[in-house]
Backbone as a ProteinNet text record, in pm:
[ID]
protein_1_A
[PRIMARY]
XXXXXXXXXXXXXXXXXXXXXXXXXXXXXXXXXXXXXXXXXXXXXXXXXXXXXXXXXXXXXXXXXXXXXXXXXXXXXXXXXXXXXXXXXXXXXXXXXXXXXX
[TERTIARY]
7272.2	7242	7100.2	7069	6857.7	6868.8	6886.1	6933.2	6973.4	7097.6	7178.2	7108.2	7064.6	7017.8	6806.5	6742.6	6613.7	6605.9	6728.9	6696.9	6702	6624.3	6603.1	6683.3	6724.4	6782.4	6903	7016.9	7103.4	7170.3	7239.1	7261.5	7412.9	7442	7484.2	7568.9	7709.6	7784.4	7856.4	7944	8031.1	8143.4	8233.8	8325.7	8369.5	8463.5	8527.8	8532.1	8595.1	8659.8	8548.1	8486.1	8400.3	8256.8	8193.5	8029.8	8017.7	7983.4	8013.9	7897.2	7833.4	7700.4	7670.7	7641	7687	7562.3	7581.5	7452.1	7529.5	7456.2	7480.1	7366.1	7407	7270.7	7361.4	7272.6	7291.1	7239.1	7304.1	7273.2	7312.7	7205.1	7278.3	7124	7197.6	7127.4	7069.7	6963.4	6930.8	6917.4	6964.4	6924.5	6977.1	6878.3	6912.5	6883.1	6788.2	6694.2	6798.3	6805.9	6834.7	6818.7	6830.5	6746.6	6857.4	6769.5	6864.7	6762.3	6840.8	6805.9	6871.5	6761.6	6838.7	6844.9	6772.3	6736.5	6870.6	6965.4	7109.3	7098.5	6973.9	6973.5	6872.9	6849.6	6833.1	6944.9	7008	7152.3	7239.8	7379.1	7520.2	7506.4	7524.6	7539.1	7685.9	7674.5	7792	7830.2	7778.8	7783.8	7783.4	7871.4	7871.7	7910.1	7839.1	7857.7	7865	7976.5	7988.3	8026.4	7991.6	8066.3	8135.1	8238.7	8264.1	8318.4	8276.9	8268.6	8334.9	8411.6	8535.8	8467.4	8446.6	8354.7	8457	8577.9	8644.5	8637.7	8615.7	8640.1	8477.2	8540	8436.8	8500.2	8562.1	8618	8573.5	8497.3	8449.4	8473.7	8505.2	8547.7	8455.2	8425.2	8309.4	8388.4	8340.8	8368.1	8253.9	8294	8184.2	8265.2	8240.1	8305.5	8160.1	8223.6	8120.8	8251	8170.7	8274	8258.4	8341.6	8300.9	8448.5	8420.2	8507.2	8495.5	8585.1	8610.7	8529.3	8565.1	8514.6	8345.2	8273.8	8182.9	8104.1	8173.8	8162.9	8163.7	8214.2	8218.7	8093.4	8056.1	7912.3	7946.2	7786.8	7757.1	7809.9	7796.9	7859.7	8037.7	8097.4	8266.4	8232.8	8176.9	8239.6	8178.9	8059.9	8009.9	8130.4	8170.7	8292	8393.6	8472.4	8553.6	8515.3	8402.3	8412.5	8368.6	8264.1	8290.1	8424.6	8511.5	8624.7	8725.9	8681.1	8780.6	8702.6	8606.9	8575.7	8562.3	8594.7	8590	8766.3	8847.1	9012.1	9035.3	8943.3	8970.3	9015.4	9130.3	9146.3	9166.9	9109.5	9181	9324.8	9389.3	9480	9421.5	9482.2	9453.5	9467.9	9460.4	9431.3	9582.1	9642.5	9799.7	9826.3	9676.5	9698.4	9817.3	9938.7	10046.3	10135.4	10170.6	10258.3	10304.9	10409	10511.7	10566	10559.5	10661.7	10555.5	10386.5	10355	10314
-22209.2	-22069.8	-22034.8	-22118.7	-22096	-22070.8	-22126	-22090	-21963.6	-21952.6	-21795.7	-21697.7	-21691.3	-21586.2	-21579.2	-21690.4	-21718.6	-21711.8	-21776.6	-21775.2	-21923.7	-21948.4	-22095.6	-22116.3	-22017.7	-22044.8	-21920.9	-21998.8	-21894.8	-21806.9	-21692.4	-21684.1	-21764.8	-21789.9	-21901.5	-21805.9	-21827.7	-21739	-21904.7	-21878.8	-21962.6	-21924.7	-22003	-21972.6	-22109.4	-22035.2	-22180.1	-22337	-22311.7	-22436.6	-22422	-22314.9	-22338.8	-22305.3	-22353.1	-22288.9	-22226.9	-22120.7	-22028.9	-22012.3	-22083	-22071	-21965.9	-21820.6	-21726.3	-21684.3	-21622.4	-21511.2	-21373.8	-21275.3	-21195.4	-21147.4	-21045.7	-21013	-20929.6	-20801.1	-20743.1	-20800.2	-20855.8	-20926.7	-20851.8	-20852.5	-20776.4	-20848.2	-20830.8	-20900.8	-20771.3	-20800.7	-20665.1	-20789.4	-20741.3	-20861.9	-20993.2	-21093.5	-21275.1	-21273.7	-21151.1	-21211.1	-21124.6	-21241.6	-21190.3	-21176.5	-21042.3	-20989.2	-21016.7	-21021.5	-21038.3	-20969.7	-20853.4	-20793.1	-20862.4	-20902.4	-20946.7	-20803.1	-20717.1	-20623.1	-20516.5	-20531.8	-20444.7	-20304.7	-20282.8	-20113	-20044.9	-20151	-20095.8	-20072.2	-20180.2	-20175.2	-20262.5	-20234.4	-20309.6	-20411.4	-20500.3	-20680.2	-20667.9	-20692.9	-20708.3	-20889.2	-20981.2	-21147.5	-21193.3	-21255.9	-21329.2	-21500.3	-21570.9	-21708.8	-21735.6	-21856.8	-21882.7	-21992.7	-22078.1	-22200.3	-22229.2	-22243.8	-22278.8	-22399.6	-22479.1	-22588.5	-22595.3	-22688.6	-22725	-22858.8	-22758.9	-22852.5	-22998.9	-22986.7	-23104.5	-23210	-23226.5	-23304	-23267.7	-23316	-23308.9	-23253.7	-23144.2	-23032.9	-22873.3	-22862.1	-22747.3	-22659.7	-22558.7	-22495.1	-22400.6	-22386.9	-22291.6	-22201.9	-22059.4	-21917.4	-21837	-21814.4	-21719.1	-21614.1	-21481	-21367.4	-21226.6	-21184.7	-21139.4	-21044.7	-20917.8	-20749.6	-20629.1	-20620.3	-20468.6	-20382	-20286.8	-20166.3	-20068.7	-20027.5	-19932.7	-19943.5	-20117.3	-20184.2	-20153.3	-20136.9	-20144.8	-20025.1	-19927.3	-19771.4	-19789	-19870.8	-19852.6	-19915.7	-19850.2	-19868.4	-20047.7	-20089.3	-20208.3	-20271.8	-20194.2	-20209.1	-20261.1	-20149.7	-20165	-20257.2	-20327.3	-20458.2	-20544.8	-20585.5	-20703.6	-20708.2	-20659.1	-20642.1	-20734.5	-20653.9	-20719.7	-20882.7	-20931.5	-21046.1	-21097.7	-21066.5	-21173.5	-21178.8	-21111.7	-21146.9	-21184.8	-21197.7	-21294.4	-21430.2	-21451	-21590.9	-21635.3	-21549.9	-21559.1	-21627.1	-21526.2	-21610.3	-21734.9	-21784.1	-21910.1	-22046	-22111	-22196	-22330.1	-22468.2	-22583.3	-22624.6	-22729	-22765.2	-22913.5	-22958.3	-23070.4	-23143.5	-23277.5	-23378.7	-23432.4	-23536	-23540.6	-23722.1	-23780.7	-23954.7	-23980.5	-23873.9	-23888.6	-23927.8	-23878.6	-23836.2	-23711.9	-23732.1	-23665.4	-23533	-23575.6	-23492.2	-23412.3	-23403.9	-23295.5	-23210.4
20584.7	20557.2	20601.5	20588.2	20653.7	20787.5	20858.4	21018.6	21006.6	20954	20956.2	20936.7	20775.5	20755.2	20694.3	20738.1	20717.2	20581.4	20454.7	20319.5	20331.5	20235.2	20195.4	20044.5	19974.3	19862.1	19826.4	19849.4	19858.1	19743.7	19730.5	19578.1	19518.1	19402	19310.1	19196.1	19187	19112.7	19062.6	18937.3	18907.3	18827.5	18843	18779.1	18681.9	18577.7	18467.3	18623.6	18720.8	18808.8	18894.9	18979.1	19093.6	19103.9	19188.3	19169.9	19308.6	19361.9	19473.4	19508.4	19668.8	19699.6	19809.2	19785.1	19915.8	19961.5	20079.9	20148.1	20231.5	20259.8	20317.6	20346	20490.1	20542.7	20699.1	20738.6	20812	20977.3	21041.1	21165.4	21299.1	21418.2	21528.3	21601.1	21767.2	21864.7	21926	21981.8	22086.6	22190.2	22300.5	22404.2	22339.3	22415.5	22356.4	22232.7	22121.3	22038.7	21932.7	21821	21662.5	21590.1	21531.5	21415.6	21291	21161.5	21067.6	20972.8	20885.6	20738.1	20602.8	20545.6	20447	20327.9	20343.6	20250.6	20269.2	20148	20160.6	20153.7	20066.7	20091.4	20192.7	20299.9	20417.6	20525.1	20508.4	20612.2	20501.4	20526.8	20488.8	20551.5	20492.9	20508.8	20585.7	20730.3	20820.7	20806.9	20786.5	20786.9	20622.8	20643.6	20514.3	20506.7	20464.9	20440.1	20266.9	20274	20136.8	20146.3	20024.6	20035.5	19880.5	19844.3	19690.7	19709.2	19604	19548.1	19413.1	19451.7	19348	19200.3	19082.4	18994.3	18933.2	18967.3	18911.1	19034.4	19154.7	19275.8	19384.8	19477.3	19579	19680.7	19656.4	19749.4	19766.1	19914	19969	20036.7	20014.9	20115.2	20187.2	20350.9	20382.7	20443.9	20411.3	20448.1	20508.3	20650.2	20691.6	20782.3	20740.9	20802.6	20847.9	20956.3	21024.4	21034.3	20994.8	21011.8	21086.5	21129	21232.1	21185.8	21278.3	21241.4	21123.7	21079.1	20964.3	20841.7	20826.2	20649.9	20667.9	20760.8	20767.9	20728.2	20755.3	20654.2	20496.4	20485	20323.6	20231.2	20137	20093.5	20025.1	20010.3	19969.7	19900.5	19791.1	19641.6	19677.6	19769.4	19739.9	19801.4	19960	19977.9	19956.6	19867.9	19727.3	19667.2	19620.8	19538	19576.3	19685.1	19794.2	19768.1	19849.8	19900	19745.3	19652.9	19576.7	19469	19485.4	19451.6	19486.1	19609.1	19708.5	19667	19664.9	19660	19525.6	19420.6	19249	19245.8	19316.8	19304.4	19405.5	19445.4	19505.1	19417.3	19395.9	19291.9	19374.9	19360.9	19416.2	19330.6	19450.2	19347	19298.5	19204.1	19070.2	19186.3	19145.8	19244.2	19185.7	19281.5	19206.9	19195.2	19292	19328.6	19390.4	19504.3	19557.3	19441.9	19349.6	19250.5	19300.6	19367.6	19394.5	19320.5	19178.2	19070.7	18973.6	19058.8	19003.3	19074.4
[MASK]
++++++++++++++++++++++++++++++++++++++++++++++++++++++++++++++++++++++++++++++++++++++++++++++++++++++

């Protein structure tokens, strides 16, 4: 995420099963060179990285979505929303040791 978005400490949500390590930030190239806002009520956070982490195992999953079009009209707030509740219903499954019959 430091590369991505020049944060060194990303923000940290959790849930009962997962701990959800995300960033967002408004990114666009002029030329070769890339600029990145991290400040949301200057511009809508178009990039998003996340990673949730499964607190019963050592299972991660990384999510990074970068948006254009339509969604991108819609204010901050509705798509904070959006994505951290996409990444709030993320559930692993139980671990099963190849037991078949659960």
């Amino acid at each position: 995420m430091k590369n991505r978005f020049n944060v060194s400490e990303p923000k940290v949500i959790e849930t009962s099963n997962t701990r959800i390590y995300y960033q967002s930030a408004y990114i666009y190239f002029k030329g070769p060179e890339k600029h990145v806002i991290n400040d949301s009520k200057e511009h809508v956070p178009n990039t998003y990285v996340a990673y949730v982490v499964d607190k019963e195992s050592t299972k991660v999953i990384q999510l990074s979505m970068d948006q254009v079009g339509d969604f991108i009209e819609d204010s901050n707030l509705e798509k904070n929303t959006w994505v951290l509740n996409m990444l709030k219903s993320i559930h692993f499954k139980a671990e099963n040791n190849g037991d078949a019959r659960r």
